[in-house]
C-alpha positions as CSV (number, residue, x, y, z in Angstrom):
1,X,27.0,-64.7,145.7
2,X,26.6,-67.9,143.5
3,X,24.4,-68.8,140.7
4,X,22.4,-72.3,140.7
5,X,22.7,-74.8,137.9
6,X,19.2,-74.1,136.8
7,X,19.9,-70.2,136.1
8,X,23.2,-70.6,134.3
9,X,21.2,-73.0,131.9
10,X,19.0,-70.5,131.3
11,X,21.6,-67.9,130.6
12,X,23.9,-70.0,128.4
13,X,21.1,-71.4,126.2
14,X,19.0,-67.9,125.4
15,X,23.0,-66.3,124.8
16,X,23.5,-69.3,122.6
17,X,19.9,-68.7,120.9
18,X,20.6,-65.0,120.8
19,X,24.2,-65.8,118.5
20,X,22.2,-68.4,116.0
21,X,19.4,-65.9,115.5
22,X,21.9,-62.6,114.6
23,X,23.7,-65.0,111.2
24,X,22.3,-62.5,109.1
25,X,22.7,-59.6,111.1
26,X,25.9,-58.3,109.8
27,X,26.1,-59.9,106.3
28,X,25.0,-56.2,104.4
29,X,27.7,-54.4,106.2
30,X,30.3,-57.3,105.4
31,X,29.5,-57.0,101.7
32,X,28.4,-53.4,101.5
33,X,31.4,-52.7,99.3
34,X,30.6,-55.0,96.4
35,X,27.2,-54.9,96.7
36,X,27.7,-50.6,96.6
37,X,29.8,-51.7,93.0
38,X,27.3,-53.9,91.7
39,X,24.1,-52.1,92.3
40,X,25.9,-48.3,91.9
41,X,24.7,-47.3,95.0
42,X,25.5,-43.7,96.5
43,X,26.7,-43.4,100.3
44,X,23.0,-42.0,101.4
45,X,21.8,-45.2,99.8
46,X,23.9,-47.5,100.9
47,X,22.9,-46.1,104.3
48,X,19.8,-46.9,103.9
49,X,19.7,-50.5,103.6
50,X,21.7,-50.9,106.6
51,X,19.7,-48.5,108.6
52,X,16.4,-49.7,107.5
53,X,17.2,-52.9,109.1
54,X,16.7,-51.0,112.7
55,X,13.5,-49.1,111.0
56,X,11.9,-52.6,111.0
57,X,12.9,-53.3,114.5
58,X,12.2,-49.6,115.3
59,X,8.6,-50.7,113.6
60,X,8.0,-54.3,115.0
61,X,9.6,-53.7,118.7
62,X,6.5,-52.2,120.2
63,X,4.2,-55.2,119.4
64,X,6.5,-57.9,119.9
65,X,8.4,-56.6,122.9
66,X,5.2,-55.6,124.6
67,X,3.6,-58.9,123.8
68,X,5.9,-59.8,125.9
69,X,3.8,-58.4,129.4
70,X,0.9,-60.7,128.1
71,X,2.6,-64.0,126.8
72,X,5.6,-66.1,127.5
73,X,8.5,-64.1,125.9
74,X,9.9,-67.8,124.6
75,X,7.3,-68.2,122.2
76,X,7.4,-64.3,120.5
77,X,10.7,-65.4,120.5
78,X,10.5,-68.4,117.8
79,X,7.9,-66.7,115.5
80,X,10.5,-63.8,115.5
81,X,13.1,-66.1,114.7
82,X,11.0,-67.1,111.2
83,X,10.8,-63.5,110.7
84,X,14.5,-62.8,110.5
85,X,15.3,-66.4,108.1
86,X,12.8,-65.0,105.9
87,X,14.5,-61.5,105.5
88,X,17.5,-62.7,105.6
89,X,17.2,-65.6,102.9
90,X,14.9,-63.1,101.0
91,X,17.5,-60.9,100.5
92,X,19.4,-63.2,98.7
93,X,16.9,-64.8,96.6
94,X,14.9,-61.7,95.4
95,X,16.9,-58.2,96.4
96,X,17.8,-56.7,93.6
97,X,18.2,-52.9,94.3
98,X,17.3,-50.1,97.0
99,X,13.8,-50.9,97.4
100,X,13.9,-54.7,97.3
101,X,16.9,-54.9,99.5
102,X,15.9,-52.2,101.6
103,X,12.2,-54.6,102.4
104,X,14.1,-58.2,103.4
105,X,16.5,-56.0,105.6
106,X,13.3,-54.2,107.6
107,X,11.7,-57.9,107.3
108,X,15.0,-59.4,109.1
109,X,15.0,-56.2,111.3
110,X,11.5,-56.8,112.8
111,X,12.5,-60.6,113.7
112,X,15.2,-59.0,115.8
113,X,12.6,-56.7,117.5
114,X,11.1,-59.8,118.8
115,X,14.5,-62.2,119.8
116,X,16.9,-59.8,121.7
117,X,14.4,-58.2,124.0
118,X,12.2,-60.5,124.4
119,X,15.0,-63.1,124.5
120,X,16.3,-60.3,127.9
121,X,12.8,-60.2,128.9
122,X,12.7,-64.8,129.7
123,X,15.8,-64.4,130.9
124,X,14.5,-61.9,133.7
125,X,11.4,-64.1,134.0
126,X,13.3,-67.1,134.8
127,X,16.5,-65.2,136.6
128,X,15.7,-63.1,139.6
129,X,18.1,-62.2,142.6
130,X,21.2,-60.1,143.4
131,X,23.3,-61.4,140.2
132,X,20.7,-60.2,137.8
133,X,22.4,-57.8,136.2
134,X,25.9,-59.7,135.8
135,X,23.3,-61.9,133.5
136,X,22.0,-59.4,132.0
137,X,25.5,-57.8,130.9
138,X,25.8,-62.1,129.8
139,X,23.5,-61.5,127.6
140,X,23.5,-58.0,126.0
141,X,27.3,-59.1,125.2
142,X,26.3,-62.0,123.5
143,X,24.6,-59.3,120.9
144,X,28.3,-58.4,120.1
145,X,29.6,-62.2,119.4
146,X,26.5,-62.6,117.1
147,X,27.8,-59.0,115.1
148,X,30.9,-60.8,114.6
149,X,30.2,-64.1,114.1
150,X,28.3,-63.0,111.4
151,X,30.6,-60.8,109.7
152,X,33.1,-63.9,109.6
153,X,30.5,-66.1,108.2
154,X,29.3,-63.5,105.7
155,X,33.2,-62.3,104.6
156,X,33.9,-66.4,104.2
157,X,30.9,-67.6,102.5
158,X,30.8,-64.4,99.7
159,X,34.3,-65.4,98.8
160,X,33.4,-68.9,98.2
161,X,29.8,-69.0,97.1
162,X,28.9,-65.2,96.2
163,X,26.9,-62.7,98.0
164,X,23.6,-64.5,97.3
165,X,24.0,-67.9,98.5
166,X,25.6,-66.6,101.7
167,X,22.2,-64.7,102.5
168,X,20.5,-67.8,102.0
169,X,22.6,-69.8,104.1
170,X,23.0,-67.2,107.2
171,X,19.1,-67.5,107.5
172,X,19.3,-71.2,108.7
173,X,20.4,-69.4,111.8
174,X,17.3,-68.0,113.1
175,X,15.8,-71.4,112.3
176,X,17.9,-73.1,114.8
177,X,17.7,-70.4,117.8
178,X,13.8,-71.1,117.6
179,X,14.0,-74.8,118.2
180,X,16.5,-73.9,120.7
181,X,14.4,-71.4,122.7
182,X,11.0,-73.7,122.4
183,X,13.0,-77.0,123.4
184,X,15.7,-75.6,125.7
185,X,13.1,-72.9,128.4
186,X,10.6,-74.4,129.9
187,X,7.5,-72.6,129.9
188,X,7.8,-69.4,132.7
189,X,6.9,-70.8,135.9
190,X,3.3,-69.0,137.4
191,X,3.3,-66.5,134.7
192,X,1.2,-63.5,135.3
193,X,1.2,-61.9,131.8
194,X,-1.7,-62.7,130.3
195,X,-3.8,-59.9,133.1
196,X,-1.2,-57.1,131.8
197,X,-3.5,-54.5,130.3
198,X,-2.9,-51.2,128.9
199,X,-1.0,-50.3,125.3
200,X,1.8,-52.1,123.7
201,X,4.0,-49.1,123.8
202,X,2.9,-46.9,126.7
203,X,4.7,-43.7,125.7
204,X,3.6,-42.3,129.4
205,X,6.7,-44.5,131.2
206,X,9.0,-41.5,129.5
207,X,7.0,-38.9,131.7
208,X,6.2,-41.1,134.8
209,X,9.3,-41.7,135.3
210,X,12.9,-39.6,134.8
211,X,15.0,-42.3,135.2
212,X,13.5,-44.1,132.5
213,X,13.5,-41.2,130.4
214,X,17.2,-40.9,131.0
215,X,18.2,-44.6,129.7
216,X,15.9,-44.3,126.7
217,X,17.4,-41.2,125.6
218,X,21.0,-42.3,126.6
219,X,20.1,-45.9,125.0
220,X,19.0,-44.1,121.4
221,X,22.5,-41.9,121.0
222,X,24.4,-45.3,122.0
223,X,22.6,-46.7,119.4
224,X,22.6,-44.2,116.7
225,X,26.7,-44.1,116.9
226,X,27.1,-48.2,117.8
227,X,24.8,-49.3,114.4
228,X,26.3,-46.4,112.3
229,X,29.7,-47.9,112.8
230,X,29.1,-51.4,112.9
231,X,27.1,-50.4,109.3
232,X,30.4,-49.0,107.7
233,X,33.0,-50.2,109.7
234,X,34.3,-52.9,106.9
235,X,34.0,-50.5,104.6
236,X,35.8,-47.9,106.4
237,X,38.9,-50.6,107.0
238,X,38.7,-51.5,103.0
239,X,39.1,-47.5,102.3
240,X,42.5,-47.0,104.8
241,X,43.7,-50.5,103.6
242,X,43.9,-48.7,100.2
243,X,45.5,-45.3,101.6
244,X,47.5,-47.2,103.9
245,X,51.8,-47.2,102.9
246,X,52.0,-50.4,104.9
247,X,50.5,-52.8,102.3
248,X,47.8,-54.9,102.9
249,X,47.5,-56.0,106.3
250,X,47.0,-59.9,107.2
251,X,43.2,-59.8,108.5
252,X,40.9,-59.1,105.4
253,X,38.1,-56.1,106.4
254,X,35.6,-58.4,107.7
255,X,38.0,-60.4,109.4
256,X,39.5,-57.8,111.2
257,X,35.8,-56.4,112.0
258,X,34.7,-59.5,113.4
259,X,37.6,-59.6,116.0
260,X,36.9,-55.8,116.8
261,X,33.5,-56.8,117.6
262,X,34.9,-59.4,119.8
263,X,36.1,-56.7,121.9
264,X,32.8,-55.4,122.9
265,X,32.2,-58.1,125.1
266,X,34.5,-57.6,128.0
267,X,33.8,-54.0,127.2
268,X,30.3,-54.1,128.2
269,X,30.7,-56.7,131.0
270,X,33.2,-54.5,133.0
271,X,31.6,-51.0,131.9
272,X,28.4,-52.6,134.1
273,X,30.7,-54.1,136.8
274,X,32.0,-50.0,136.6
275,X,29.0,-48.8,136.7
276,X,27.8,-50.5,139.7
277,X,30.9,-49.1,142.1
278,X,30.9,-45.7,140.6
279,X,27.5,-45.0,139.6
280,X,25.5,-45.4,136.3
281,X,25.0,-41.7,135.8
282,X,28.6,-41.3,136.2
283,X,30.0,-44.5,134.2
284,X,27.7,-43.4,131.2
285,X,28.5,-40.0,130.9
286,X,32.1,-40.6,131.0
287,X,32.0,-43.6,128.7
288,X,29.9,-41.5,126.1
289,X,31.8,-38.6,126.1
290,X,35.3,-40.5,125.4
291,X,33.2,-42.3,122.8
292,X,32.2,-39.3,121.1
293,X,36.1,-37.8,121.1
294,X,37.4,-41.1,119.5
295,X,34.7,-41.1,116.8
296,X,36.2,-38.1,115.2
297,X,39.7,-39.3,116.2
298,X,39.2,-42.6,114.1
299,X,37.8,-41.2,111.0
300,X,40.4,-38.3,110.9
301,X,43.6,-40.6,111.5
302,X,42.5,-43.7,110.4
303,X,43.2,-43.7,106.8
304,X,46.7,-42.7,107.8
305,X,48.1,-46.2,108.2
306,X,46.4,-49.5,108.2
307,X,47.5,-50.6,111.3
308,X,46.2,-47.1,113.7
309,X,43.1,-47.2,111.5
310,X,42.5,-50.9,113.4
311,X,44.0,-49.8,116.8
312,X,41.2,-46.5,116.7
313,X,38.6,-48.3,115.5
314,X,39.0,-50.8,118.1
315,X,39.6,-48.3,121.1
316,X,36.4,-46.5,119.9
317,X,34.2,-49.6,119.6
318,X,35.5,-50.4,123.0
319,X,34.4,-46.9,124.4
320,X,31.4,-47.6,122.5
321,X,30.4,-50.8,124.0
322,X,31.3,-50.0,127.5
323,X,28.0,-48.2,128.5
324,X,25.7,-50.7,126.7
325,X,25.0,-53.2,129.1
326,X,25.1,-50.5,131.9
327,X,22.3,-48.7,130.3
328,X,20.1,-51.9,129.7
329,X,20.6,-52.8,133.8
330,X,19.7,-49.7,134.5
331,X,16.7,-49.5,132.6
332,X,15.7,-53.2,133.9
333,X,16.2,-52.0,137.5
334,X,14.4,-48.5,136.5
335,X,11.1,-50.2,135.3
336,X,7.5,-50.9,136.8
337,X,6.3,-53.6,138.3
338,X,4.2,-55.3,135.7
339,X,5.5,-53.1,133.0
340,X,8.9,-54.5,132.3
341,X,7.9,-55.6,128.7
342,X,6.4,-52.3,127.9
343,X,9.3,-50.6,129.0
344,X,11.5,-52.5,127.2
345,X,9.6,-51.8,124.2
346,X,9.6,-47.6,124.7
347,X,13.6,-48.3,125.3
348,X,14.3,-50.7,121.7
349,X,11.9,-47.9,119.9
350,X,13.7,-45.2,121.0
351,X,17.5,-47.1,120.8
352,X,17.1,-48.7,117.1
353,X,15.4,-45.3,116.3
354,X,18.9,-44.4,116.7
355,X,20.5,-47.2,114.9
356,X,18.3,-46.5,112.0
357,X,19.1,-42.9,111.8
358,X,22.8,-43.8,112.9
359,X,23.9,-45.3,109.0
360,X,21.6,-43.6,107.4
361,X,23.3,-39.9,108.5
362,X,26.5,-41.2,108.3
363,X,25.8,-41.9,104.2
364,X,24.4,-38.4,104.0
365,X,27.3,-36.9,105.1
366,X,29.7,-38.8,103.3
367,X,28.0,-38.1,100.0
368,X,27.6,-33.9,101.0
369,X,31.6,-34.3,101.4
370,X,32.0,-35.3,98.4
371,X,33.5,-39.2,99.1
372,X,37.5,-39.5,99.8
373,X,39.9,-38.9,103.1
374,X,37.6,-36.1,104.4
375,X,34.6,-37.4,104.0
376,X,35.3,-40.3,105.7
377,X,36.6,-38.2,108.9
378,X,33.8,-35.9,108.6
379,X,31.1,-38.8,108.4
380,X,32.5,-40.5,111.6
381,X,32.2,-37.3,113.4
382,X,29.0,-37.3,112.8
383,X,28.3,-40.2,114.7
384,X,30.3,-39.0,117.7
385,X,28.3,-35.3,117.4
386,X,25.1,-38.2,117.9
387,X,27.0,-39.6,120.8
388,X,27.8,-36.1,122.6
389,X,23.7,-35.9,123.3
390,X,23.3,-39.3,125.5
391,X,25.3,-37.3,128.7
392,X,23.8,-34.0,127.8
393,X,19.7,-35.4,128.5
394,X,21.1,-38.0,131.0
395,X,22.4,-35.3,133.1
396,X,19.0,-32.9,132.1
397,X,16.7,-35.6,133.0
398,X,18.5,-36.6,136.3
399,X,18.6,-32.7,137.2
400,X,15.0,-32.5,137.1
401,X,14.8,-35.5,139.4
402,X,17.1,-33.7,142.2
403,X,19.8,-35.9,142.2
């Protein structure tokens, strides 16, 4: 199997778009740390702003990613994009505290709701055929060099311009990944969205079909434990840098972040190349379950030494990343005719559900422990305890379909 010219365009330029418009994706949890000084903020607080970030996706995904079954995704795409340089540049020209910060985060959340599904949903309008899903793994790793590209542009710019300025300048981003979408895609060729009909979000796909139920459900624990640690994962190499007896390391915590991030990208193309010779239901399970074990591993051990708090954190985010772009393949294959859009929507609802919750939790219990060594360990377990669930209802909701 080969790809044309025309599709490997396609995929390189919405990956591309999808890495401009994520800048200010990861520049809270690269300054979370003087930002948690400044403003005095407590753990469950702190948690907040990052998770309510995915409560403004969690909010927005339903209209913009079922638009998406009416209108070409590319153009919910760039007004999406203006949605997320307006949060993120808001953020550093009027947040202030909780509330303010907490509003341009949701504001920058909800343009995400409409770039990195709808971004999947014109690449599977323009992309069909056997090598589908190897695009589609392309792509939902492209997510992960956008995480990191971020945190490197938001650990750079704070140390040379403060934390202000850099939220300004990471929402030029966004600006660029919309004259990139609306200039690079064509318009989709014979489009039959605008006779989709029905709701937005049809909440029905989760009953229709088990399969479908079983991705979203797998989708919103991946999420829940991947956004809780990408939310407090500098913050948690800054704490075992200072416990560490090594001395400080080389890599500065959002350095070393940003290349852990890195890793997620061969992680989630080969857990979907896995997946497809072993079987989804399989692959996931497995990946979660090891996922889950090394949560509680890294946040126990971690602070022990600098260096094995890097080597778990990275093992984990690998097991983390591994089922993502299986899941997302799945669900694709999984959905209606007609009703890709929609169920792309129930499945981003559900999954930054989780990634809202996922930080949010993770500051609760941090602050119940008390801050310090255990609370660290105790807060990471929590987002392997969230992680433990995706096999559990994957394996419920396949037993109810026989199989």
């Amino acid at each position: 199997m080969s790809a044309n010219g025309s599709d490997l365009r396609i995929v390189a330029l919405l990956c591309a778009a999808e890495v401009l418009s994520m800048t200010g994706f990861s520049t809270y949890p690269a300054l979370l740390e003087p930002l948690r000084e400044a403003w005095g903020l407590s753990g469950t607080e702190a948690g907040f702003i990052g998770g309510v970030f995915f409560g403004g996706y969690m909010i927005a995904v339903p209209l913009l990613s079922g638009l998406t079954d009416r209108i070409d995704a590319r153009r919910v795409y760039a007004g999406a994009c203006l949605l997320s340089a307006l949060g993120t540049a808001g953020f550093g020209l009027l947040a202030q505290d909780v509330w303010s910060a907490g509003l341009c985060q949701a504001l920058a959340g909800a343009g995400l709701a409409g770039t990195y599904m709808p971004g999947l949903k014109a690449l599977t309008d323009r992309v069909e055929g056997p090598l589908q899903s190897r695009f589609i793994a392309f792509y939902t790793s492209s997510f992960g060099i956008g995480a990191s590209a971020s945190l490197l542009a938001g650990g750079w710019l704070a140390g040379h311009l403060g934390w202000e300025w850099t939220f300004i300048l990471c929402g030029a981003g966004p600006l660029a990944a919309a004259v990139l979408a609306l200039r690079g895609l064509r318009p989709a060729a014979a489009h039959p969205l605008p006779q989709a009909k029905g709701p937005l979000i049809d909440l029905r796909l989760l009953t229709s079909s088990r399969a479908t139920l079983g991705y979203v459900l797998g989708y919103a624990a991946h999420s829940w434990e991947l956004f809780g640690l990408r939310a407090w994962m500098v913050a948690f190499i800054a704490f075992a840098y200072t416990q560490s007896p090594e001395g400080t390391p080389l890599l500065a915590p959002a350095t070393a972040a940003a290349a852990i991030n890195l890793l997620g990208i061969p992680a989630s193309i080969f857990g979907n190349e896995v997946a497809g010779r072993i079987g989804r239901r399989r692959a996931i399970a497995g990946v979660m379950g090891a996922s889950a074990a090394l949560a509680g591993l890294a946040g126990f051990l971690g602070p022990l030494a600098a260096g094995l708090a890097l080597a778990l954190v990275a093992l984990h985010f690998v097991f983390v990343m591994a089922d993502s772009a299986a899941l997302t393949a799945g669900l694709v294959a999984a959905a209606p005719p007609g009703k890709r859009g929609a169920t792309l929507a129930v499945y981003s609802f559900f999954g930054f559900g989780g990634g809202f919750l996922g930080p949010l939790a993770f500051g609760w219990v941090f602050d119940l422990a008390g801050g310090g060594r255990l609370a660290w360990g105790l807060a990471y377990a929590s987002l392997g305890a969230a992680c433990a669930c995706g096999p559990l209802t994957y394996w419920l909701t396949a037993r109810k379909d026989g199989t």
